[in-house]
Rosetta silent file (secondary structure, phi, psi, omega in degrees, C-alpha in Angstrom):
SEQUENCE: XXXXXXXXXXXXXXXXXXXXXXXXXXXXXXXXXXXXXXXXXXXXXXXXXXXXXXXXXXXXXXXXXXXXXXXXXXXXXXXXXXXXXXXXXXXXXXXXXXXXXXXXXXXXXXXXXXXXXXXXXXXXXXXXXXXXXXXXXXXXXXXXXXXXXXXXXXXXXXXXXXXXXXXXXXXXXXXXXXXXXXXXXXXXXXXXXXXXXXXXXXXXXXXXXXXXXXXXXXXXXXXXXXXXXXXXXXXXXXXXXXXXXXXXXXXXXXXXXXXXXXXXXXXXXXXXXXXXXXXXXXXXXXXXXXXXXXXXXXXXXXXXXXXXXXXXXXXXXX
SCORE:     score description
SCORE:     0.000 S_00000001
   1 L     0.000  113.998  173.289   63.882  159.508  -40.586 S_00000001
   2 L   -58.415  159.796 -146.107   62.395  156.750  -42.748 S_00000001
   3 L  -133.405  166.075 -154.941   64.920  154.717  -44.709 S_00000001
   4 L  -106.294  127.182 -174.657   64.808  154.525  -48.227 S_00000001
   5 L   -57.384  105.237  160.229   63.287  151.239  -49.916 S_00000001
   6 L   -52.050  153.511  154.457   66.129  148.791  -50.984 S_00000001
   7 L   -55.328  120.233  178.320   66.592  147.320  -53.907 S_00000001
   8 L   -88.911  142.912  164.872   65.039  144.108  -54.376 S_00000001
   9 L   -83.727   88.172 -147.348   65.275  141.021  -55.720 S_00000001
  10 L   -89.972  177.972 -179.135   62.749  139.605  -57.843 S_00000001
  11 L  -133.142  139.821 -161.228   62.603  135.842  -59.004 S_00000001
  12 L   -72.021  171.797  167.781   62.479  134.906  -62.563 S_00000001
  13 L   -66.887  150.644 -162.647   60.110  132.046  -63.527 S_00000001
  14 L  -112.911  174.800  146.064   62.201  128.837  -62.435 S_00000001
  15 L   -72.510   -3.418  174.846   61.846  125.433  -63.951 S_00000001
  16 L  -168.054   77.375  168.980   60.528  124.106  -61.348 S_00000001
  17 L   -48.967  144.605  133.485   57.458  125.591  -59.883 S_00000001
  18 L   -94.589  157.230  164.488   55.630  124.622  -56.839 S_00000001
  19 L   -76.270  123.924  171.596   52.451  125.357  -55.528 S_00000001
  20 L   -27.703  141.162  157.750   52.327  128.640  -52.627 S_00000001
  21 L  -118.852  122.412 -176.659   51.051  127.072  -49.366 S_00000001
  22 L  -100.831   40.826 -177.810   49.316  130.020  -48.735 S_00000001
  23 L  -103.315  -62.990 -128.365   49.334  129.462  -44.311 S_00000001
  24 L   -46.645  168.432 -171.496   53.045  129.373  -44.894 S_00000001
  25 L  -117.019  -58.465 -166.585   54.404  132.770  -43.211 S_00000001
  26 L   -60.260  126.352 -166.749   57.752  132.623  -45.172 S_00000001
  27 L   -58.433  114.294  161.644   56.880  133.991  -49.513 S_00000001
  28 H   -38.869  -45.293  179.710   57.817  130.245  -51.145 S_00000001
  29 H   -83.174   30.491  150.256   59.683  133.026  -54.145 S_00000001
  30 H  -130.532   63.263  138.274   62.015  134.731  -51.557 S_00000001
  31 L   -62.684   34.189 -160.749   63.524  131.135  -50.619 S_00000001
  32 L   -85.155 -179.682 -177.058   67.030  131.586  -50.860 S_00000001
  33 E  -124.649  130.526  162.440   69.844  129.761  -49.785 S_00000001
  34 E   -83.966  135.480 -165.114   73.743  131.542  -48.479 S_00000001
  35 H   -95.307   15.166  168.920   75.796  129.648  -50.806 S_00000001
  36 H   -79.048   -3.185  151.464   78.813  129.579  -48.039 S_00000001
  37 H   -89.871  -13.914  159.585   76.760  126.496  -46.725 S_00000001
  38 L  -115.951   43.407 -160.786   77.714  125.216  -49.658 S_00000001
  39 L   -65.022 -113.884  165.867   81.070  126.747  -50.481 S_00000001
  40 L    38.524  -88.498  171.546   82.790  123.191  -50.002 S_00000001
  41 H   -36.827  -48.619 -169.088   80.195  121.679  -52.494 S_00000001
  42 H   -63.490  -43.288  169.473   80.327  124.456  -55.126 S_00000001
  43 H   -76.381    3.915  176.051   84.515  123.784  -55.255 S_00000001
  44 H  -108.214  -50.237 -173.406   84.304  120.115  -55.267 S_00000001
  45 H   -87.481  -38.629 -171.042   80.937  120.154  -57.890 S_00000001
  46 L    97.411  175.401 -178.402   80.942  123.602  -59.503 S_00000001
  47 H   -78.870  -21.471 -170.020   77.871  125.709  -59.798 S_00000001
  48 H   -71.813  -44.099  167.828   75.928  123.971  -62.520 S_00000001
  49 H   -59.022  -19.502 -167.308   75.698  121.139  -60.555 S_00000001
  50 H   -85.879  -77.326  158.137   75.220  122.848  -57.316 S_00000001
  51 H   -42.676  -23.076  164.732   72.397  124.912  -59.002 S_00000001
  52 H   -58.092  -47.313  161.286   70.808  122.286  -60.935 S_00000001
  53 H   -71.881  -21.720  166.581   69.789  120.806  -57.369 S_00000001
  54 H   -50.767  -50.623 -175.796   69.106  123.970  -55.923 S_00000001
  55 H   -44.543  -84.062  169.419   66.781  124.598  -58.377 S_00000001
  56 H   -29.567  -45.216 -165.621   65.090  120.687  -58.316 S_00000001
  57 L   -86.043   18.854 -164.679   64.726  121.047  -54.509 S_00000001
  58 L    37.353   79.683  154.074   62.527  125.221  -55.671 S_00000001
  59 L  -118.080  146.067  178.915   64.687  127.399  -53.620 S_00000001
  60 L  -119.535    3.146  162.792   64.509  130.755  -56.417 S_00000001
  61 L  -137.365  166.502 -160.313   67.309  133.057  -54.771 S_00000001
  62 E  -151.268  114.357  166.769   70.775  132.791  -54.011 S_00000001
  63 E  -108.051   98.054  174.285   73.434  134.800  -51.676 S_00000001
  64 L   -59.809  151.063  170.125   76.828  134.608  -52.833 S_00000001
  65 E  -125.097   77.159 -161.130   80.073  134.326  -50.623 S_00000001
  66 L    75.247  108.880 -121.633   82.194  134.565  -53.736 S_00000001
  67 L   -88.843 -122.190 -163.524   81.440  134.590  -57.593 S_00000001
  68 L   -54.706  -31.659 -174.987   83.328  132.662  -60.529 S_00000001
  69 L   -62.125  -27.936 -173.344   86.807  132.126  -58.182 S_00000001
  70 L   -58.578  -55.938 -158.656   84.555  129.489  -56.169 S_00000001
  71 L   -69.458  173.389  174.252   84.148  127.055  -59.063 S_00000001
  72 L  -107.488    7.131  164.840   86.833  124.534  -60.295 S_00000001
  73 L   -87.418   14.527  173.683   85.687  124.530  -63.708 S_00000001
  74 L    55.415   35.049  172.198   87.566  127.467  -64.876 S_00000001
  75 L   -72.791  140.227 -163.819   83.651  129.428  -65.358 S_00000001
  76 L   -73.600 -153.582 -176.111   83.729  132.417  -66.694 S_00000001
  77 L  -125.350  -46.494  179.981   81.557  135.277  -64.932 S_00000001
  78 H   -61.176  -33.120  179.329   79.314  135.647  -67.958 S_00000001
  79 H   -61.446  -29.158  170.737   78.966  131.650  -67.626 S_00000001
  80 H   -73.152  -27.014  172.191   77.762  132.101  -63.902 S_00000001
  81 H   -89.628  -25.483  154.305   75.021  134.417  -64.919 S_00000001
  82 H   -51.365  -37.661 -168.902   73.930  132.121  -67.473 S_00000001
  83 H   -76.059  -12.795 -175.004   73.913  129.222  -65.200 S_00000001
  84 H  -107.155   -9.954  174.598   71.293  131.332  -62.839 S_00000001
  85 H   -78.306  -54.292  158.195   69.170  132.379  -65.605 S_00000001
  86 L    -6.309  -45.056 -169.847   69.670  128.807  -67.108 S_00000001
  87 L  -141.516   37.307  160.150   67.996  127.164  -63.492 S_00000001
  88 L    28.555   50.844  167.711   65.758  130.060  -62.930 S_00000001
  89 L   -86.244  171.159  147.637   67.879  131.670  -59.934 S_00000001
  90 L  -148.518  131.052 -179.536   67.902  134.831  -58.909 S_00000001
  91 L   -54.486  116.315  173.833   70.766  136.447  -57.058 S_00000001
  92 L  -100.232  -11.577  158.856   69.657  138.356  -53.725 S_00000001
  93 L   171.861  167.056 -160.855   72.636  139.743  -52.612 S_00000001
  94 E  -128.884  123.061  136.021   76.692  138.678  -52.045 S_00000001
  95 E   -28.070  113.721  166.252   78.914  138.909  -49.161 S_00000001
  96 L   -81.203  153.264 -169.125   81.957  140.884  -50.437 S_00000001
  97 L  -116.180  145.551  177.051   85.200  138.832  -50.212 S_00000001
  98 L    84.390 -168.968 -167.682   88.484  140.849  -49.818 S_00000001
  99 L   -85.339  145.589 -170.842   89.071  143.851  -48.683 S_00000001
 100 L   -92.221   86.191  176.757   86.521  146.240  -48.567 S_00000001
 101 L  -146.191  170.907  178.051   87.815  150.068  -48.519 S_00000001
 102 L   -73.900   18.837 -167.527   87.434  153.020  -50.527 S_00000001
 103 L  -124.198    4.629  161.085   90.066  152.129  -53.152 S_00000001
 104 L  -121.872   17.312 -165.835   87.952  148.401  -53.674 S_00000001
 105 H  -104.416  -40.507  133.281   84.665  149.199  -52.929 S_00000001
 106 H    -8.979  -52.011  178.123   84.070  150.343  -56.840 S_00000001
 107 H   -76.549  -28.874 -137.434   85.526  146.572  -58.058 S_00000001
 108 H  -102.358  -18.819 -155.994   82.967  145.245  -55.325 S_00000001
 109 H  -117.139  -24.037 -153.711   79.746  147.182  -57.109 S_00000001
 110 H   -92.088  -76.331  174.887   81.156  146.850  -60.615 S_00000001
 111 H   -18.649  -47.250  176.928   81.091  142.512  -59.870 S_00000001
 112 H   -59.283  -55.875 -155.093   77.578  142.823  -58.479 S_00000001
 113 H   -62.413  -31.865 -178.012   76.470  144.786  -61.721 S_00000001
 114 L   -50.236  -31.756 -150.554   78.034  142.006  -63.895 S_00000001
 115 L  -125.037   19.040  178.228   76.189  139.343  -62.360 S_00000001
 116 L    63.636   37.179  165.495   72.490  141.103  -61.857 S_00000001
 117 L   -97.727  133.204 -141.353   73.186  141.139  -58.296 S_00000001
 118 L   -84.878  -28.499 -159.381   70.524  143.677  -56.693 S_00000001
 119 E  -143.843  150.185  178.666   72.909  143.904  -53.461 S_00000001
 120 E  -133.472  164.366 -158.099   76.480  143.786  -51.379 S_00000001
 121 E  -146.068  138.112  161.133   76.921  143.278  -48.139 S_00000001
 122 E   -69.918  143.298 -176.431   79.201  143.317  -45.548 S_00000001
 123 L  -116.018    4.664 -136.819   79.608  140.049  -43.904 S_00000001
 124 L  -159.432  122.048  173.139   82.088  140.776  -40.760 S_00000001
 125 L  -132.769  130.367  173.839   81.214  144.316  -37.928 S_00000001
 126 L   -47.580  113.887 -175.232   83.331  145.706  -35.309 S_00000001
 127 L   -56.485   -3.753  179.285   82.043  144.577  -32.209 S_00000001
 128 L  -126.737  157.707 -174.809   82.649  148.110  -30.641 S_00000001
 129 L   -90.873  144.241 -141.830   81.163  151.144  -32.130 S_00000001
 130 L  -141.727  119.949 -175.648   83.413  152.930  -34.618 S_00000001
 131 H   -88.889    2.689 -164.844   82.357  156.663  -36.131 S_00000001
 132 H  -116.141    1.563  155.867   84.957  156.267  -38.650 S_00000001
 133 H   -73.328  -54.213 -140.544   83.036  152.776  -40.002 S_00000001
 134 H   -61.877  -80.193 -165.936   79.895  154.679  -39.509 S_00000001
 135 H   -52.190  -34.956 -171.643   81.487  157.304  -42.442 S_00000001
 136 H   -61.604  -66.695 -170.274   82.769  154.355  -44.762 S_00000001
 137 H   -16.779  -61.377 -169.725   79.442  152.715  -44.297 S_00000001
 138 H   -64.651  -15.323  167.664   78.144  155.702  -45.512 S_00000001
 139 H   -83.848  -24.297 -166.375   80.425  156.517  -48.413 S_00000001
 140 H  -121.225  -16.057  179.865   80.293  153.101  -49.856 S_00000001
 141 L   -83.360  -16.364 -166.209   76.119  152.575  -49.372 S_00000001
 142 L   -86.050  -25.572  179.484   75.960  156.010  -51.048 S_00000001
 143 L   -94.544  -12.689  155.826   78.144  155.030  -54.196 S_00000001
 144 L   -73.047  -58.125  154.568   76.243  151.706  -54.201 S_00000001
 145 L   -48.040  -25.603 -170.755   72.931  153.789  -54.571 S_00000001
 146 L   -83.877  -68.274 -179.148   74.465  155.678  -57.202 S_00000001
 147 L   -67.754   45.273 -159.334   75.126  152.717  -59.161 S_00000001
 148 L    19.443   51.940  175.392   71.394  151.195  -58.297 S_00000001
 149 L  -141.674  166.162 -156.873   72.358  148.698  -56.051 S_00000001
 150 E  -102.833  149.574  178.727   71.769  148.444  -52.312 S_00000001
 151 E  -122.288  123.471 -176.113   74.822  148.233  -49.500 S_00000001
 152 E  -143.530  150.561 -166.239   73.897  146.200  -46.084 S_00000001
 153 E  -113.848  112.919  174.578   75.765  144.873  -43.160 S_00000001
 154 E   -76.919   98.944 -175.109   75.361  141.330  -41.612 S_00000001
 155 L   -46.659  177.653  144.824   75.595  140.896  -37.867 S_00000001
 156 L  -113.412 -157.273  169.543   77.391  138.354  -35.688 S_00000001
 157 L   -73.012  -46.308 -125.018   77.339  137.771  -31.634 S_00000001
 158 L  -100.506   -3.562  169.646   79.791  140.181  -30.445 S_00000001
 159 L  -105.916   27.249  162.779   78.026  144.025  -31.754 S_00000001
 160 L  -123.766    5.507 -159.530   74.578  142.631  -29.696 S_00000001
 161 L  -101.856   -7.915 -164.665   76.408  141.621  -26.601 S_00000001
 162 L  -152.468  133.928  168.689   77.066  144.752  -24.840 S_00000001
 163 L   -92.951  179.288  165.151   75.216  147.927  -24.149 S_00000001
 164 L  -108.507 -162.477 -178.644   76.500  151.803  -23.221 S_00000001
 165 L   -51.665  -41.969 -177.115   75.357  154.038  -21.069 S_00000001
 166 L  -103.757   55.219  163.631   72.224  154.351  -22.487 S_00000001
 167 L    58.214   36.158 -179.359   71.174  150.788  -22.905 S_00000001
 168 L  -111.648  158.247  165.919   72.338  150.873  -26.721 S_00000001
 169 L  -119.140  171.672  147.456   74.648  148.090  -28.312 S_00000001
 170 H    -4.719  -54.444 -153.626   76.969  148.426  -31.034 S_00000001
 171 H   -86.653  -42.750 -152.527   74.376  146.945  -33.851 S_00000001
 172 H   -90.472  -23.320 -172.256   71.548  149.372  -33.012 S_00000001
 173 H   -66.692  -49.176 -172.911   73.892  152.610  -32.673 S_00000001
 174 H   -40.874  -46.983 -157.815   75.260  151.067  -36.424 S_00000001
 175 H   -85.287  -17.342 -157.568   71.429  151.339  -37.309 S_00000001
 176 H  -107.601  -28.764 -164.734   70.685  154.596  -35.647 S_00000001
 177 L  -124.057   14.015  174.485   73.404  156.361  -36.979 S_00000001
 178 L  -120.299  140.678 -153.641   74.006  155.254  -40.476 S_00000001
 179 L   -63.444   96.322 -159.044   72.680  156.976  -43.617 S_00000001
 180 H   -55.579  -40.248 -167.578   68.794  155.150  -43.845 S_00000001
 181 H   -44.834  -34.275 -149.215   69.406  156.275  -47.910 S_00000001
 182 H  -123.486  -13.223 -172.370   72.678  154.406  -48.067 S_00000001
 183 L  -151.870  124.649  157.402   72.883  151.369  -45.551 S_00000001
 184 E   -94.980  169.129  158.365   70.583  148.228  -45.025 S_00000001
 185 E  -115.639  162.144  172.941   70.618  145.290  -42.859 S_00000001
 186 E  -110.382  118.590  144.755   70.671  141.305  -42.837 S_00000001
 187 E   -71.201  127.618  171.754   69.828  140.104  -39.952 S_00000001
 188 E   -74.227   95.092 -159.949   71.434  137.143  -38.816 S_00000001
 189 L   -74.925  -42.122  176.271   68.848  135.622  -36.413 S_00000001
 190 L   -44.209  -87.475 -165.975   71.100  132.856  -35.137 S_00000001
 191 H   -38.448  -31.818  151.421   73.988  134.945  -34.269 S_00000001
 192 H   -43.455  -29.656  160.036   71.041  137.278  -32.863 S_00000001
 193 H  -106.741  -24.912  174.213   69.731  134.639  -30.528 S_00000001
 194 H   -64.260  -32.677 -170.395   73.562  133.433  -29.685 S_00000001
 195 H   -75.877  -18.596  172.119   73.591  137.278  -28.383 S_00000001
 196 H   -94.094   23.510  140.556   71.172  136.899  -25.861 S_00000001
 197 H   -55.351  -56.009  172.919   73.237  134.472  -23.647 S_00000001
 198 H   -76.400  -15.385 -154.251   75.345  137.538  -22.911 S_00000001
 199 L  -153.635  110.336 -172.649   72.671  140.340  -23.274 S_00000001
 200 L  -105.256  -19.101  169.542   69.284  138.724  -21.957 S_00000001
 201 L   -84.684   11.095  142.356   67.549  142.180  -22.831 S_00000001
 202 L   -25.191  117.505 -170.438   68.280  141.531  -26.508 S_00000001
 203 L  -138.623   60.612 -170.131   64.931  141.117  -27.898 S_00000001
 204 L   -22.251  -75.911 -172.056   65.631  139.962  -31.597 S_00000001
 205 L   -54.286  -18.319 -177.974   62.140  140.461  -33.095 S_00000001
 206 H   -68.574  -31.917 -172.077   61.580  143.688  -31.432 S_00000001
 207 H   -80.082    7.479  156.761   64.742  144.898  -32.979 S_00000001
 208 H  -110.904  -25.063  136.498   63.761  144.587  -36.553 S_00000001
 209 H   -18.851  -97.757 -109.941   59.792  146.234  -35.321 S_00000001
 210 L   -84.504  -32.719  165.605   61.681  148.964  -34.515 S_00000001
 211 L  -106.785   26.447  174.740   63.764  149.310  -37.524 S_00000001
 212 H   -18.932  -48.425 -176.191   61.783  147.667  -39.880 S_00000001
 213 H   -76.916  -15.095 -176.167   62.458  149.834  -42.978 S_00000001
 214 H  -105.475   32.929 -174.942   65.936  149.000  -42.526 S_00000001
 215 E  -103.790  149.549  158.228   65.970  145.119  -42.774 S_00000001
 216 E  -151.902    0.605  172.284   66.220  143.426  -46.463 S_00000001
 217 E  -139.827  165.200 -177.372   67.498  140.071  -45.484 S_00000001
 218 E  -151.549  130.252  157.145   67.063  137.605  -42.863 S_00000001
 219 E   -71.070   74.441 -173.764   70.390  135.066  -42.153 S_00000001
 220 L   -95.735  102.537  178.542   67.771  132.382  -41.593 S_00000001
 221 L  -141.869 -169.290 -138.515   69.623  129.185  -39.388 S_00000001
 222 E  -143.892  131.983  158.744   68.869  127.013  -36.157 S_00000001
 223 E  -137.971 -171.901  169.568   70.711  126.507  -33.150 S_00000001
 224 E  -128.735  125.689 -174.540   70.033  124.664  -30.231 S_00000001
 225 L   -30.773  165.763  178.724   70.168  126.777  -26.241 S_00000001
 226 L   -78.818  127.228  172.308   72.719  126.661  -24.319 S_00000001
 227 L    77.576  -18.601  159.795   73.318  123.348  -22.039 S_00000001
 228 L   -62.960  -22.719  174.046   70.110  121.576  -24.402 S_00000001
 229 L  -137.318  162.415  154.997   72.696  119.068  -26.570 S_00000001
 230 L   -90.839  148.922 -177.824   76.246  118.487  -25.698 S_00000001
 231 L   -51.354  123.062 -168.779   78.695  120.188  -27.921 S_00000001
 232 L   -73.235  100.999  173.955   79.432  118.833  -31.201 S_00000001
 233 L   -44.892  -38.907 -140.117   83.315  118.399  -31.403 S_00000001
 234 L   -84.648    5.501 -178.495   83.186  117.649  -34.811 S_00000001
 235 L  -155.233  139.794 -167.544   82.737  121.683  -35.902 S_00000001
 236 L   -65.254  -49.090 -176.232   84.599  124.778  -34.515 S_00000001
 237 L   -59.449  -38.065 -177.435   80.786  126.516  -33.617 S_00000001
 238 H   -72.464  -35.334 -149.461   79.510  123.418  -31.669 S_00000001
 239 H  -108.892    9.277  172.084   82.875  122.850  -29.700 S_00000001
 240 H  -122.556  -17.967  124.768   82.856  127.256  -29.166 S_00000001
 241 H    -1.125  -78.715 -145.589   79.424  127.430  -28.594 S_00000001
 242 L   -65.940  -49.798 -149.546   77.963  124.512  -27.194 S_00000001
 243 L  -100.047  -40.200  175.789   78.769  124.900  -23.487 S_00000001
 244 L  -108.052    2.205  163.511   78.223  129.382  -23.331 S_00000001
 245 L  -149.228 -150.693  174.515   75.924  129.698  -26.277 S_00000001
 246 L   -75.257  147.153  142.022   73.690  128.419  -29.010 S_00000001
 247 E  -100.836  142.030  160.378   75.176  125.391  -31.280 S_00000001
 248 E   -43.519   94.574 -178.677   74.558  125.383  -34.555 S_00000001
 249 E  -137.741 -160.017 -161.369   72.449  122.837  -36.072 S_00000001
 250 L   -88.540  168.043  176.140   70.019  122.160  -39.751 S_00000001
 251 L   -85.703  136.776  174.339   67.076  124.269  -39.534 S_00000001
 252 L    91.159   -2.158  160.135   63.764  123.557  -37.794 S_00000001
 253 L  -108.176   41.498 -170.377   65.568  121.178  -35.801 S_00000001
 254 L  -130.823 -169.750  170.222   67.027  123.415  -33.160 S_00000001
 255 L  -117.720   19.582  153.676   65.554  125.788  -30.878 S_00000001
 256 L   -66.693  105.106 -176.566   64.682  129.118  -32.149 S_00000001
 257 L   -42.078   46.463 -154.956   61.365  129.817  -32.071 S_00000001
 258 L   -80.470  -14.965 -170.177   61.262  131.605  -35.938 S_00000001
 259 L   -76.370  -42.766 -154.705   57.133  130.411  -36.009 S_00000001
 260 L   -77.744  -72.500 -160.603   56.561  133.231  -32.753 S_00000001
 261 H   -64.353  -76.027 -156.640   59.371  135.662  -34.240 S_00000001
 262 H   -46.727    7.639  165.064   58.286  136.024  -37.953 S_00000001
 263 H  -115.668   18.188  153.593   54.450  136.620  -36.991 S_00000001
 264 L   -83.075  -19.893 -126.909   55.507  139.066  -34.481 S_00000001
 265 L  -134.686  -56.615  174.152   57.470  140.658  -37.106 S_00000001
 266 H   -72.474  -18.184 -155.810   54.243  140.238  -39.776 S_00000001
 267 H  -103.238  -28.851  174.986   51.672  141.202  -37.207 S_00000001
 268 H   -75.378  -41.143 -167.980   53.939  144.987  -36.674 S_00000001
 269 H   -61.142  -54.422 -167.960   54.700  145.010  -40.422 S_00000001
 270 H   -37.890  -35.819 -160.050   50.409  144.628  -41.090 S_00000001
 271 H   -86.116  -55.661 -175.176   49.876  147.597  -38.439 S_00000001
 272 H   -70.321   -3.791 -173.522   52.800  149.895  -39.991 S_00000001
 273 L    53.919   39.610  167.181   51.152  149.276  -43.544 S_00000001
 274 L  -109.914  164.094 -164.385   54.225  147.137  -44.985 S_00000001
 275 L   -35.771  120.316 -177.492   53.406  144.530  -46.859 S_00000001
 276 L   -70.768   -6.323 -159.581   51.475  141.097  -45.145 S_00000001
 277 L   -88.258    3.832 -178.478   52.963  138.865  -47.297 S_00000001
 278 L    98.102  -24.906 -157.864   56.660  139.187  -46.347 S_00000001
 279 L   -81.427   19.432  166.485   58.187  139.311  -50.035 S_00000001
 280 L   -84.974  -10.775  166.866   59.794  143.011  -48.707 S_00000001
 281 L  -122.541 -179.143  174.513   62.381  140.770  -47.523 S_00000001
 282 L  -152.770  135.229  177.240   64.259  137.943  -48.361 S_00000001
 283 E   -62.504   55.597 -161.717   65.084  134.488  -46.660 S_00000001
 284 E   -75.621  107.000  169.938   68.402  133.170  -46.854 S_00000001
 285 E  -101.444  124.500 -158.878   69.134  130.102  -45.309 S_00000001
 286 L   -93.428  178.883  168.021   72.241  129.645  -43.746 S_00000001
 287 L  -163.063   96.109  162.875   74.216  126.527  -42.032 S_00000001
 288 H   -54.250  -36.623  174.756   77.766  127.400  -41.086 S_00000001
 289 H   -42.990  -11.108 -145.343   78.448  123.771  -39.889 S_00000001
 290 H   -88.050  -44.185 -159.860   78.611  122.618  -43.446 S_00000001
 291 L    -4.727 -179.931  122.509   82.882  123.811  -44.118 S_00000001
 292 L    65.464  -10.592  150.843   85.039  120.949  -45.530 S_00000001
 293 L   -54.197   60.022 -149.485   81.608  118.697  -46.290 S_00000001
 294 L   -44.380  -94.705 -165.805   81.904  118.655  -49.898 S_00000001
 295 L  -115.469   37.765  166.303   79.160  116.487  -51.692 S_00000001
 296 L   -89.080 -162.459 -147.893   77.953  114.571  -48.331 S_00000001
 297 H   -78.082  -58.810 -170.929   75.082  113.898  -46.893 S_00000001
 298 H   -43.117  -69.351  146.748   75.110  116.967  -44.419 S_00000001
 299 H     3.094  -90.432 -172.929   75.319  119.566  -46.735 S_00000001
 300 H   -56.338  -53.432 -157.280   72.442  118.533  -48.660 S_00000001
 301 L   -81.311   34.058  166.269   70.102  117.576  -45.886 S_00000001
 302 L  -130.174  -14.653  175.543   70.395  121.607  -44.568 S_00000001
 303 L   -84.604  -25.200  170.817   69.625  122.511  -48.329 S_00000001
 304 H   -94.957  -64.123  156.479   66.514  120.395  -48.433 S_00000001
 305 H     9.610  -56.311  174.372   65.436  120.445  -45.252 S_00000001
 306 H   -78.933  -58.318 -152.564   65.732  124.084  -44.476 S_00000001
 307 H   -78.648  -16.748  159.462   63.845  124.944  -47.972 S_00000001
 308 L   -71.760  -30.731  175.271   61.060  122.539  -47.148 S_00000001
 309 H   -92.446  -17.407  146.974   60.429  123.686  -43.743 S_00000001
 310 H   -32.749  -63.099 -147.293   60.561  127.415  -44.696 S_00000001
 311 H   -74.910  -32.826 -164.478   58.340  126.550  -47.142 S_00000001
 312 H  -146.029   -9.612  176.983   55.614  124.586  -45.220 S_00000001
 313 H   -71.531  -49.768 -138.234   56.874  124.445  -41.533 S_00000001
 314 L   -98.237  101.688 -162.576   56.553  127.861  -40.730 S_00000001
 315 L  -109.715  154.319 -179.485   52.627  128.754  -40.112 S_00000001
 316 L   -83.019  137.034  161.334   50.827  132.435  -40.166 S_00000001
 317 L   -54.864  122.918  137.157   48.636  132.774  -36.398 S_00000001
 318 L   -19.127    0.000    0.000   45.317  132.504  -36.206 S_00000001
């Protein structure tokens, strides 16, 4: 059954166009950043500031991990949707924070609608498969549709790590069995490449070929293999990580091979007759590493970094 086109995000004119590199593989206007790499920053600076550089470095989307409660400037909610028209953002979709059930899920779609956000997302999946998620899932993407906005679920490691009988994990039965009308996905690539340390027949790019229509995000961050650096003490993922899975590092300096998956990923989309240029999805880039780094160095150098090598690292094959 073919899944039903999500709702997208488009991006307003910014203040501060660049020119398209058009080899690039990744669309320069679905650039976004998850702003939970900079949750730290955003409560130490607030969003105007936090967006004012966003902007200045041209990333043109944004995935919230929590609206107006983030800043310390006592901002209103209409003042956060000013501040993204204001620095030419555009919201591509939010992690919901609290709890998520059917007696909240209503507050969760009513927030998005406030703030132009196209989409909500689960950020957190039971690592074993659950038929009685499967029905929320399906109850809360369907009441999300109703109000024109799209509802999608963001892996980890631990629903890619283990098959059944029949060679399925957790994530793809989630995919196979949930309402194509009513529930998208984000892929998380890191967490997605951390899963094939446990599961070596894990085949990330194949698994969005195969489900293609159901992708609308990409969790785009870097880690470096297992046993290639020693584990970085100084953060809970490098010191849980480092020694049985990927660590966590800035993007393009790690080792997942994102040039080989997104034109394997482009060269199936071209053949299936979705789009070549990519802008059916959107690019988030993530850094978990960043927590308790307010307005340092670190931070910043995964927001410019990442949106520059997106932007120009990342080449279409010959």
């Amino acid at each position: 059954m073919p899944g039903a086109t999500p709702v997208r995000a488009e991006p307003r004119p910014g203040h501060y166009e660049m020119p398209i590199d058009d080899g690039a593989i990744v669309p320069r206007e679905r650039i976004g950043i998850q702003l939970y790499t900079l949750r730290a920053t955003v409560r130490e600076l607030g969003y105007d500031r936090v967006f004012r550089r966003l902007a200045a470095i041209g990333y043109t989307q944004v995935e919230f991990a929590g609206y107006e409660g983030e800043d310390p400037t006592g901002l209103s909610r209409a003042g956060l949707a000013e501040l993204l028209e204001e620095y030419g953002l555009t919201p591509a979709g939010a992690h919901m924070q609290g709890a998520i059930n059917d007696s909240t899920i209503d507050d969760h779609i009513q927030q998005a609608l406030d703030l132009g956000v196209p989409a909500i997302g689960q950020a957190s999946l039971p690592t074993t498969f659950d038929q009685a998620t499967i029905d929320s899932w399906n109850r809360w993407g369907a009441r999300a549709a109703d109000a024109g906005l799209t509802f999608y679920l963001h892996n980890h490691s631990g629903e890619l790590q283990t098959t059944d009988a029949n060679g399925k994990t957790p994530y793809e039965r989630y995919i196979e069995e949930t309402d194509p009308a009513a529930v998208s996905f984000e892929l998380d690539v890191y967490w997605a490449f951390n899963a094939t340390v446990a599961n070596p027949s894990l085949d990330p790019a194949q698994l969005v070929i195969d489900h293609a229509d159901r992708f609308a995000l990409y969790h785009v961050k870097d880690g470096h293999e297992p046993g290639s650096q020693p584990p970085d003490v100084s953060n809970p993922f490098g010191l849980v990580f480092g020694g049985a899975g990927y660590s966590m590092t800035h993007l393009g300096q790690g080792d997942i091979d994102y040039e080989t998956f997104f034109n394997r990923i482009r060269t199936a989309d071209i053949a299936a007759g979705r789009p070549a240029d990519g802008r059916h999805r959107g690019y988030m880039l993530e850094n978990d590493n960043t927590n308790g780094q307010a307005d340092t160095k670190e931070a910043w150098v995964t927001a410019v970094t990442g949106q520059a090598w997106m932007a120009h690292g990342l080449r279409i094959a010959e």
